[in-house]
C-alpha positions as CSV (number, residue, x, y, z in Angstrom):
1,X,-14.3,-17.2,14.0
2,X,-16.6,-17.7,11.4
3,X,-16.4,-20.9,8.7
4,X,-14.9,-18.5,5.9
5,X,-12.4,-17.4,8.4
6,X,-11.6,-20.7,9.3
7,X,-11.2,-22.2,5.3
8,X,-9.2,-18.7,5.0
9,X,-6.7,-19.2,7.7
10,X,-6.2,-23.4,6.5
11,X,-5.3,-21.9,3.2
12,X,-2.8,-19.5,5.3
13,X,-1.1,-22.4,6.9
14,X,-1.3,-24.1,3.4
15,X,0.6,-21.2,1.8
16,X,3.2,-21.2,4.5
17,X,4.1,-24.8,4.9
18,X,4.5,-24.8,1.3
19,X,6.2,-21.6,1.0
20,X,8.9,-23.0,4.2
21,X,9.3,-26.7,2.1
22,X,10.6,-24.7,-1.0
23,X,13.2,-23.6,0.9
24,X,11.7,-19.6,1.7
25,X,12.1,-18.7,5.3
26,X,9.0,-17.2,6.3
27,X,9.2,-14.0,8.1
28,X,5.6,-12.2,8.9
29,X,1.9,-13.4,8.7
30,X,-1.1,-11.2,8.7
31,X,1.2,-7.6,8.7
32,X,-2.0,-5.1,9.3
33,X,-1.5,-1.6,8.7
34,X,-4.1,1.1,7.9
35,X,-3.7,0.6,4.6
36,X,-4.7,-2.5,4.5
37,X,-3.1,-6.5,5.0
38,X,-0.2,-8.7,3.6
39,X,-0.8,-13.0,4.4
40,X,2.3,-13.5,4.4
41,X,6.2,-12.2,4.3
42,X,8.6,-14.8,3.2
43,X,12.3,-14.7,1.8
44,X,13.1,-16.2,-1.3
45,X,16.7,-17.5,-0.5
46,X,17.5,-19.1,-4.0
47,X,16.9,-15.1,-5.7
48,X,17.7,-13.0,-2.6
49,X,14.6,-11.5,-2.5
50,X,11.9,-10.2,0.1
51,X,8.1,-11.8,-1.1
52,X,4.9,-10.1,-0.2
53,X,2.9,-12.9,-0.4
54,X,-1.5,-12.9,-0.9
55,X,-3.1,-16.0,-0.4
56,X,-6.3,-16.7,-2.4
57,X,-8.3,-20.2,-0.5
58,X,-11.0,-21.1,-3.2
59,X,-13.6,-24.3,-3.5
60,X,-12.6,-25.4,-6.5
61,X,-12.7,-22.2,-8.4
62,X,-9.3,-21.0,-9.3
63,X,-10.3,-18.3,-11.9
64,X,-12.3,-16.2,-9.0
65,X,-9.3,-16.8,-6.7
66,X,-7.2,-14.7,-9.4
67,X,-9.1,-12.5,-10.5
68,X,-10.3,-11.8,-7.1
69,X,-6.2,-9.8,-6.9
70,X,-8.0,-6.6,-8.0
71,X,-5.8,-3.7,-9.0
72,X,-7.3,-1.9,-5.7
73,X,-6.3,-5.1,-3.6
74,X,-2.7,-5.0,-5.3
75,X,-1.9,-1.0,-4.7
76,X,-3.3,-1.9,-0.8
77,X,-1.0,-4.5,-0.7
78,X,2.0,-2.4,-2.1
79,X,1.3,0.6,0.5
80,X,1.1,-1.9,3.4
81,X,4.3,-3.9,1.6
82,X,6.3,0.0,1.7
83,X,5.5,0.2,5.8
84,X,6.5,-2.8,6.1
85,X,10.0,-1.7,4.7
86,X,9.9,1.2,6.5
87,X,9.8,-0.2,9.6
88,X,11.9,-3.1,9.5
89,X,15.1,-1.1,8.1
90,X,17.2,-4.3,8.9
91,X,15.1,-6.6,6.4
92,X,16.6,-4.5,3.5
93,X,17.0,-6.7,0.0
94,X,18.2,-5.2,-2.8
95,X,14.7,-6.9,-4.9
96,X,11.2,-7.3,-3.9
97,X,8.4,-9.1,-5.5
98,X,4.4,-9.7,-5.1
99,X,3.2,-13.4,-5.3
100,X,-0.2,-14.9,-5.1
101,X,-0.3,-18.3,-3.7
102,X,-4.0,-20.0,-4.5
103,X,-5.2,-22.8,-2.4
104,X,-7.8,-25.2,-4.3
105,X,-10.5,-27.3,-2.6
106,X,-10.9,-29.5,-5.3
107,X,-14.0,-31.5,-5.6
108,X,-12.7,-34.6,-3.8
109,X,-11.7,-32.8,-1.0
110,X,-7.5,-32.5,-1.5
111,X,-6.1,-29.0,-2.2
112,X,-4.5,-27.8,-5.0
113,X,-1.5,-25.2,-4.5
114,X,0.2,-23.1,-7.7
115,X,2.5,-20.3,-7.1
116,X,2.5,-17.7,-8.7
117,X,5.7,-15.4,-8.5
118,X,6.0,-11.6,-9.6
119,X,2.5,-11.0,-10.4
120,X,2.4,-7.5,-9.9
């Protein structure tokens, strides 16, 4: 596994223990299908809902981390989101929602986290 995999998955883990101490319970990580990747599959139990979740890992560069949520990336992410449905018929919620979760290495070395609910 290469560095950038390596800084990619610690954002990963990142995302998730955050995601778990705000109360989600996390259901999936890395959900492949040929239409492309989702980081991670949480539940939102405070608004019922079922949260496709893209985690952007960034030194200290939020804007590119963002930005880097391309349209393209976002209707990948919805395809791969609709399998997911479709083949886990007993995780039906009546809502679903696309967040971005961006992991910042600031300068001094701690990490930043903001999430970012609905964003597409």
């Amino acid at each position: 596994m290469d560095i950038r995999a390596i800084f990619g998955r610690t954002g990963e883990d990142m995302a998730s223990s955050f995601l778990k101490s705000a109360g989600y319970k996390l259901l999936a990580r890395n959900v492949r299908f040929k239409s492309g990747e989702i980081d991670i599959v949480a539940f939102d139990k405070k608004n019922n809902t079922l949260c496709f979740v893209e985690v952007k890992t960034r030194d200290n560069d939020k804007l590119s981390a963002l930005e880097s949520v391309t349209s393209f990336k976002q209707s990948k992410i919805r395809r791969t989101a609709e399998w997911f449905i479709k083949r886990n018929p007993k995780l039906f919620y009546e809502t679903c929602r696309f967040d971005v979760i961006t992991v910042i290495k600031e300068p001094n070395g701690k990490y930043s986290i903001e999430h970012l609910k609905n964003c597409f």
